[in-house]
C-alpha positions in Angstrom: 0.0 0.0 0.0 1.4 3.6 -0.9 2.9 5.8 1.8 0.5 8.5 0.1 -2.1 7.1 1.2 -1.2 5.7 4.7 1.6 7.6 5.5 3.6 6.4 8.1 2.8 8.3 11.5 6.1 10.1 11.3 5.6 11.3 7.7 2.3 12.1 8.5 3.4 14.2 11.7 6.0 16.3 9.0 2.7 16.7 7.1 0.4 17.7 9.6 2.9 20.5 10.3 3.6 21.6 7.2 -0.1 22.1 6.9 -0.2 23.8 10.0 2.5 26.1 9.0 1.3 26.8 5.3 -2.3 27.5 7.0 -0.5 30.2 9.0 1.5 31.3 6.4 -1.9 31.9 4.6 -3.5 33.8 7.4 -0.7 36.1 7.3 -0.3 36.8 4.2 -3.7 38.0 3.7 -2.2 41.4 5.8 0.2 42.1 2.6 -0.9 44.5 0.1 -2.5 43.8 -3.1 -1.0 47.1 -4.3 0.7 45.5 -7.6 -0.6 45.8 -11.2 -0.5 43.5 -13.8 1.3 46.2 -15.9 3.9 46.0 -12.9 4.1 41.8 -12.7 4.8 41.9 -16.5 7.7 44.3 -16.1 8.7 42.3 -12.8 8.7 39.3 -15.0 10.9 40.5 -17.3 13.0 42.9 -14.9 13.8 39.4 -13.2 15.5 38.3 -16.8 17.6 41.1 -17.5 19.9 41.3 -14.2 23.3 42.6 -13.9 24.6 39.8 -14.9 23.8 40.2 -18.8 25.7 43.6 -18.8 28.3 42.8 -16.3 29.2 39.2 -16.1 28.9 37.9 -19.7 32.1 39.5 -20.5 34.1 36.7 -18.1 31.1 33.7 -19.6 32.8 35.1 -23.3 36.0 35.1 -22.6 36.1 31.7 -20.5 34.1 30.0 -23.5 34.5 31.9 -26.6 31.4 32.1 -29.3 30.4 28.3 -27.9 28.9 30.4 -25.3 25.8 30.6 -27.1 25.5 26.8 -26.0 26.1 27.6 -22.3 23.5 30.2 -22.1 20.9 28.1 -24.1 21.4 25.3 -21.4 21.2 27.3 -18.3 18.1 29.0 -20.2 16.6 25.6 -20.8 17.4 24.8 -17.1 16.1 28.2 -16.2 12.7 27.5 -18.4 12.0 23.9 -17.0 12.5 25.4 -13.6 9.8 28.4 -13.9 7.5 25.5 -15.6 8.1 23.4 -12.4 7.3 26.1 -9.9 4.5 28.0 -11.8 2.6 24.6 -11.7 2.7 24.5 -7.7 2.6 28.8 -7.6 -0.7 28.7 -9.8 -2.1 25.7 -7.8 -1.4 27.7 -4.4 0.2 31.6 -4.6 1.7 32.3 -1.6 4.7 34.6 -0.3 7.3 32.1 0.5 6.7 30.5 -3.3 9.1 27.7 -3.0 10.4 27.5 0.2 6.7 27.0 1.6 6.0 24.5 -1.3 9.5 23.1 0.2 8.4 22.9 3.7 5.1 21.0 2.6 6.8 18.6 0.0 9.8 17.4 1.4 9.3 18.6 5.1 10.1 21.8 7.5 13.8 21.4 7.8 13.4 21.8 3.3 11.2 24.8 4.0 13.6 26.7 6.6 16.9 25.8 4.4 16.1 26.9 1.3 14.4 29.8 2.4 17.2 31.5 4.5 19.8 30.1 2.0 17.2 32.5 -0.5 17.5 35.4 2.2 20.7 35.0 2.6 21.9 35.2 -1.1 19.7 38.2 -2.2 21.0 40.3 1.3 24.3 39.5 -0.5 23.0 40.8 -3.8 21.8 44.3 -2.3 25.3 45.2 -1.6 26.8 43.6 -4.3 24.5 45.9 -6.8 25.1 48.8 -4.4 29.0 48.8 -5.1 28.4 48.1 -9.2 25.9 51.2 -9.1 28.2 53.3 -6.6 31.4 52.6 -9.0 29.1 53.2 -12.2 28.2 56.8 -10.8 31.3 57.6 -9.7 32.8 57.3 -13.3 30.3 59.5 -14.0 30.6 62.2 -11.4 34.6 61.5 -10.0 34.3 63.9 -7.5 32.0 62.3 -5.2 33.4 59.3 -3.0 32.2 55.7 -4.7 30.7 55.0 -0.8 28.4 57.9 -1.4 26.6 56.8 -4.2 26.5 53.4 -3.0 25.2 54.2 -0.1 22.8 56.9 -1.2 21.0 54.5 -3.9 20.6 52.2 -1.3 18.6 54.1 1.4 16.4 55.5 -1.3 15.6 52.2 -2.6 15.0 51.3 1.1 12.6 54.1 1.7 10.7 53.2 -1.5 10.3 49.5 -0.6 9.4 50.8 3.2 7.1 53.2 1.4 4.6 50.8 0.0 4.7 47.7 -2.4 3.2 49.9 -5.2 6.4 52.2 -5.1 8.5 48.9 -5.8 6.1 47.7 -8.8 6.3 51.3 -9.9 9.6 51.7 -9.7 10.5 48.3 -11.3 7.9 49.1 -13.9 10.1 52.0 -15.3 13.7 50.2 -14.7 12.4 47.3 -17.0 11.0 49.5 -19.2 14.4 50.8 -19.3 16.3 47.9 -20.0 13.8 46.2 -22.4 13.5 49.1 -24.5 17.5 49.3 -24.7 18.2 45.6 -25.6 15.5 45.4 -28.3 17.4 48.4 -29.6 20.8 46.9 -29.6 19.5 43.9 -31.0 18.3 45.5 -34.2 21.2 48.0 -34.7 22.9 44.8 -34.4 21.2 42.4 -36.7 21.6 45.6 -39.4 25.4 45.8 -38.4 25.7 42.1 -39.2 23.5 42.5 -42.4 26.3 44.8 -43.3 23.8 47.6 -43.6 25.1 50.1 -41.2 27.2 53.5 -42.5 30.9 53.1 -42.0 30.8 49.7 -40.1 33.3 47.3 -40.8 32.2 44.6 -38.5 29.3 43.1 -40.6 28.4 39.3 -41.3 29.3 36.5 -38.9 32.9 35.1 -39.3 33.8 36.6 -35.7 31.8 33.3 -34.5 34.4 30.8 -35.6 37.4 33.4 -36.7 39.1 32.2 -33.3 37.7 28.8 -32.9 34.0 28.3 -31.6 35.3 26.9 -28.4 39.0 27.9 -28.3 39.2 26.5 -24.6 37.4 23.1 -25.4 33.8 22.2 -24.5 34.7 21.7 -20.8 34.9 25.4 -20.4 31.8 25.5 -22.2 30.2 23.4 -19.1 32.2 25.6 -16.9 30.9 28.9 -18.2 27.3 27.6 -17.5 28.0 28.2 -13.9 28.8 31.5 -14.6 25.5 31.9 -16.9 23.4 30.7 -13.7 24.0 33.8 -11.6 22.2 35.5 -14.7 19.2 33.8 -14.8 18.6 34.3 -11.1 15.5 36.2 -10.2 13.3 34.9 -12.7 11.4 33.0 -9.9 10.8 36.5 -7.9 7.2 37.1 -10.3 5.9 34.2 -7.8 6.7 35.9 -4.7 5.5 39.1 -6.2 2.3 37.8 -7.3 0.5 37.5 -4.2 0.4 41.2 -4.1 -1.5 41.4 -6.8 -5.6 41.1 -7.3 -5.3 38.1 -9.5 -1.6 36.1 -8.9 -3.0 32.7 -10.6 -3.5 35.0 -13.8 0.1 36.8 -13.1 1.9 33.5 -12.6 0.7 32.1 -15.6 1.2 34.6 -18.3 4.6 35.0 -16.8 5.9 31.4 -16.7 4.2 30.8 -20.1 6.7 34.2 -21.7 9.6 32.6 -20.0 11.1 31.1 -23.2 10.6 34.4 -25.3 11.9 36.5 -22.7 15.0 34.6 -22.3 15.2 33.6 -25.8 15.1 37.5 -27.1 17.4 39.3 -24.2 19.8 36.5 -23.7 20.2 33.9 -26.4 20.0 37.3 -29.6 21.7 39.9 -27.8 24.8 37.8 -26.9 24.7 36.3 -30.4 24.8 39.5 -32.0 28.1 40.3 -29.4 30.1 37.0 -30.6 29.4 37.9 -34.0 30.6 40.9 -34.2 33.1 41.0 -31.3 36.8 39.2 -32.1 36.9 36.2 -28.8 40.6 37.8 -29.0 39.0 41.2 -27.6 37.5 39.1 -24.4 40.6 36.9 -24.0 42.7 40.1 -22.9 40.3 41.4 -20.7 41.1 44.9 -22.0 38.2 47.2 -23.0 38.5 49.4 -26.0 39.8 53.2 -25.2 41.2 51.6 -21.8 37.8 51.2 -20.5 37.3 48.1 -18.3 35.5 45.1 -20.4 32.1 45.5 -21.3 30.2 43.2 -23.5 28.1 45.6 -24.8 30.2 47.8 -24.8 32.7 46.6 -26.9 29.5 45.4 -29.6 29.0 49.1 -29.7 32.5 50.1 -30.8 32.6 47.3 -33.5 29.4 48.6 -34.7 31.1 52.0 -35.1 30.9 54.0 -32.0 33.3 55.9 -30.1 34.5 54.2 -27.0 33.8 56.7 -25.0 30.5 57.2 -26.8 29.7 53.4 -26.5 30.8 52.6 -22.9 29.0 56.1 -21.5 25.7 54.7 -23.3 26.1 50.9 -21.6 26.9 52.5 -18.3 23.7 54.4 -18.3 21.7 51.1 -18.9 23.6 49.3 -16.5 23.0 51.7 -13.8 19.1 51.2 -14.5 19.9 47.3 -14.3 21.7 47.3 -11.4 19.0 49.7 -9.4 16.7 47.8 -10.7 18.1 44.5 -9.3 18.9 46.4 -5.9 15.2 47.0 -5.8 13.8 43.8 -6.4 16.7 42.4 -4.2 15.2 44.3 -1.3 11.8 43.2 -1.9 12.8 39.2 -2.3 15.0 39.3 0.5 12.2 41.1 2.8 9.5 39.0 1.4 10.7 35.7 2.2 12.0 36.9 5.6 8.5 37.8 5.9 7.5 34.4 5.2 9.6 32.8 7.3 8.9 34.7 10.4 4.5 33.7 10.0 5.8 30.3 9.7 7.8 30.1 13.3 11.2 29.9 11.3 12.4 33.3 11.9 12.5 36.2 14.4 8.6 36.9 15.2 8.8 40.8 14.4 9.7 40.5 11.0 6.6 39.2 10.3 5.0 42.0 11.7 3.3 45.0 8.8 3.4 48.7 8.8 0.1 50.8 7.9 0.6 50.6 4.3 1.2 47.2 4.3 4.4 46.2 3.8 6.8 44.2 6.1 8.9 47.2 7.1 11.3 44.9 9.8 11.9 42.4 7.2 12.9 45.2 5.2 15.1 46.8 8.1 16.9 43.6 8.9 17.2 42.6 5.2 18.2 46.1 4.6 20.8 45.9 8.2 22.7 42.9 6.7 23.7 44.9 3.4 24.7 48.0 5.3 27.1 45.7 7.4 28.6 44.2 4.1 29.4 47.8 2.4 31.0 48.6 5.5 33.0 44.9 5.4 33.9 46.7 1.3 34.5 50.0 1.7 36.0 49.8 5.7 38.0 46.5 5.7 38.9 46.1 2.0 41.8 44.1 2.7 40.3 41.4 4.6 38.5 39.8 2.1 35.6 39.8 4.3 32.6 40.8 1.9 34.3 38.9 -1.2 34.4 35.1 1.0 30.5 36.2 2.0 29.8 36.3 -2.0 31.7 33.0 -2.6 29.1 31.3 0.1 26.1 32.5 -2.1 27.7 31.8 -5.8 25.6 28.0 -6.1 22.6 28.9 -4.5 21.1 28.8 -7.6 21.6 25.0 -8.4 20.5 24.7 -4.7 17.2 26.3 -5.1 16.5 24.9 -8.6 17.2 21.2 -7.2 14.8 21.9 -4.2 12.3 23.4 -6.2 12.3 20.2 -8.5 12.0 17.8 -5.7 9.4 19.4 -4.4 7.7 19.6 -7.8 7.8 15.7 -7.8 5.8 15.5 -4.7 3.4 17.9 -5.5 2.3 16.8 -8.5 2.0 13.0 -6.9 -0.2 14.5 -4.2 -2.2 16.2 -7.1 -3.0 13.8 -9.3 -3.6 11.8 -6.5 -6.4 14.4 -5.5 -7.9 14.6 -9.1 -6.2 18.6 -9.3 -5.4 20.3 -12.3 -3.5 23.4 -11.3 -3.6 25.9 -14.5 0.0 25.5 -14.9 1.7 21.9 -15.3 4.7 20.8 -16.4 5.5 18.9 -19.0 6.8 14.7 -19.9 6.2 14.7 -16.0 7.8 13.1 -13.9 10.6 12.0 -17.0 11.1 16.0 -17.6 11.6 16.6 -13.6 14.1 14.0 -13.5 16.3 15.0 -16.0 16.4 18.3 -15.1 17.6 17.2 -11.3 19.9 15.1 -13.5 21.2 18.1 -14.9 21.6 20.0 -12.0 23.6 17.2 -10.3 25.7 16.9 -13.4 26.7 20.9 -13.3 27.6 20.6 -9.7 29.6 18.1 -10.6 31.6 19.9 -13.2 31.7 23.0 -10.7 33.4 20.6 -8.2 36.2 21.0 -10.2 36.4 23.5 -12.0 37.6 27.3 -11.7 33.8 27.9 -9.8 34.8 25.0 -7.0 35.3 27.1 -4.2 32.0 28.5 -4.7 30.1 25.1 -4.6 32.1 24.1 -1.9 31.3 27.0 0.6 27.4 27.1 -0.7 27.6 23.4 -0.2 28.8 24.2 3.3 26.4 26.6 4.2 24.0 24.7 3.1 24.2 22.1 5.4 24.3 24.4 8.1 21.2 25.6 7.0 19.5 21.6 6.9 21.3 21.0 10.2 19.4 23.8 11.4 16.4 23.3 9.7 16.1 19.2 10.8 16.5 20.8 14.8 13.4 23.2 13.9 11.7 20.4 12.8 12.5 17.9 16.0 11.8 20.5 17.9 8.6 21.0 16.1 7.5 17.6 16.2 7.9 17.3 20.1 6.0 20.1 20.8 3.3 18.5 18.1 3.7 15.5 20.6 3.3 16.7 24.2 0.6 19.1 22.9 -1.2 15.8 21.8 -0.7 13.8 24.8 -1.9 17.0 27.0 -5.1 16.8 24.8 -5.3 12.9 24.8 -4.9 13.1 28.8 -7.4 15.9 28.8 -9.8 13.6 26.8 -8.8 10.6 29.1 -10.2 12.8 32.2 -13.3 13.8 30.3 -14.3 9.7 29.8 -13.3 9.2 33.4 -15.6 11.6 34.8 -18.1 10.6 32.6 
């Protein structure tokens, strides 16, 4: 007989509570506003593709792989894609603010639920500082005589106030970033499609024989494995849609529409923008690491002078665009981070006050603490350069991806069993299940694998580390949980005892 059916009394216990907990996680989340439009979840949806890692770290993905990187941004896409497909099926069947990390804690138990969500928290707290420093040193280019700090530091406590403001201000503001950074990348992709038509004034760059002129994978295909790892920090943020959904009026409807554009979005502003750049770029340009006018290398940057612009002219342009992308990633950083603090404080798994809401709605001590952490790690950069501090803090977050995707589709395997089992059709589902599921966790084991050793190691092994902490932690929650369950069931089985007895 199936253990679906008749659990086991210790399965069932994990289940019980991870109803328990998803029925208070429910509760709570009903004090979150609904403040976000479905103008703003489209923009979210596609804000979430186009991170900072397109315009800053594709450049290192280039040169480590040459053109063949094409094939390592299609995979991570298609990894990416399968993903969103995976957790839009259990997001659409149950929106909720924890996404994952709740689905997690019901699936596979609450030690899943607690790890992956703090190991979430703790990588996008890494990510506000992170963007704060790109965006500090981007403005400081532009205006030299104000410290690099400053601007850091002043983007972030206005992104803070907006998020503490209300969750409108973050859609709002996210809405015009994307805007932003979609409008510029369809623009560059059809000034470059005419440069490689040959059809642009005075450019000498035209046609395609940049993709094989130095080999298509000059350092072999195991770099182009390699280079996927680097591709994944990319992609990450595509999942934020289904925490940002359940502060809409309809998140079944936002969900949807954004898991179903998943493969355009990341087809369009990944897969054609970065062809364009290894068609027209020279691999040779990449491998020295050496930007064009002594400007520090920029993919798009360096497309924009083979297309016939000044380097000055070209890098000025990108750095505007990548100062909307990094804000724009600050902000949704902020957001994530505070939201799934938010969730794991109404589910007993973090400190009870950030749970608590401010008038307008929005979790403004999840915010604070989220917003504490990053503070402390620009003063670990700017203070105590030397240490390496802030940099070994990044290398603990660098495979949280491939943590989160595997979780995800675990979970996704037990969800759908539970159902089909029910006779449930959740609007979303995903597809060849369960032969899809499995080779994408086959997949993901496989690129951990290569990461092990290769040039991305030490970044597997500290998230690997970290993450155990994390399930340590999570597995004492649960015990704890669990006896508590227990003696609370004996008081009322003792109580019921007495009842009988005086009856």
């Amino acid at each position: 007989m199936s253990t679906e059916t008749n659990p086991a009394p210790a399965e069932a216990a994990a289940h019980d509570a991870a109803a328990r907990t998803t029925g208070a996680e429910a509760d709570k989340g009903s004090d979150l506003s609904t403040g976000l439009k479905n103008r703003h979840l489209t923009m979210i949806s596609i804000a979430g593709v186009i991170g900072a890692g397109l315009f800053v770290g594709s450049a290192t993905a280039i040169a480590d792989a040459g053109p063949a990187v094409l094939l390592s941004y299609l995979a991570a896409g298609t990894l990416v894609v399968l993903v969103m497909r995976m957790l839009g099926e259990m997001a659409t069947a149950n929106p909720d603010t924890g996404s994952f990390s709740t689905y997690a804690d019901r699936a596979l138990g609450r030690w899943a639920g607690f790890s992956v969500g703090w190991l979430y928290w703790w990588f996008w707290v890494l990510v506000i500082p992170w963007e704060s420093i790109v965006a500090g040193r981007v403005a400081h280019g532009f205006f030299p005589a104000v410290p690099e700090w400053a601007f850091a530091a002043g983007i972030l406590v206005a992104l803070v106030a907006t998020n503490l403001a209300s969750v409108k201000n973050y859609g709002e503001f996210e809405f015009w970033f994307a805007l932003i950074k979609a409008a510029a990348i369809a623009v560059f992709i059809v000034v470059g499609i005419l440069a490689i038509a040959g059809v642009l004034p005075g450019n000498g760059a035209s046609g395609l024989r940049q993709l094989t002129a130095g080999g298509f994978a000059p350092n072999g295909w195991s770099a182009v494995i390699t280079a996927i790892a680097i591709t994944m920090f990319s992609f990450m943020g595509t999942e934020i849609v289904t925490i940002a959904a359940t502060e809409s009026k309809d998140p079944v409807q936002g969900i949807h529409r954004a898991t179903n554009s998943v493969i355009w979005r990341i087809g369009t502003f990944y897969l054609a923008s970065i062809f364009i750049v290894v068609s027209l770029v020279p691999y040779s340009v990449f491998a020295s690491g050496k930007g064009a006018g002594g400007h520090e290398i920029g993919t798009y940057g360096e497309a924009l002078t083979a297309m016939g612009l000044a380097p000055d002219t070209a890098y000025t342009l990108v750095n505007i665009i990548v100062l909307t992308a990094v804000s724009s990633c600050l902000n949704s950083a902020l957001y994530t981070a505070s939201r799934m603090a938010f969730s794991l404080s109404v589910r007993g798994d973090a400190p009870s006050s950030w749970g608590r809401v401010s008038g307008s709605k929005v979790p403004s001590r999840a915010v604070l603490a989220s917003s504490a952490v990053a503070v402390a790690c620009l003063v670990l950069h700017y203070g105590f350069s030397g240490t390496g501090l802030f940099d070994f803090l990044l290398l603990t977050s660098g495979g949280v991806a491939l943590v989160i995707y595997l979780v995800i589709a675990l979970s996704q395997l037990v969800e759908r069993r539970r159902s089909d089992a029910a006779g449930q059709r959740p609007p979303v589902r995903m597809w060849l299940y369960p032969g899809l599921t499995w080779a994408t966790i086959a997949f993901i084991v496989v690129v951990m694998a290569v990461m092990a050793f290769g040039p991305s190691k030490l970044e597997l092994y500290w998230t690997l580390a970290l993450a155990a902490v994390t399930v340590s932690a999570g597995v004492l929650v649960q015990r704890r949980h669990r006896g508590e369950l227990g003696r609370l069931d004996e008081r009322e089985s003792a109580r019921a005892g007495a009842g009988r007895a005086g009856h």
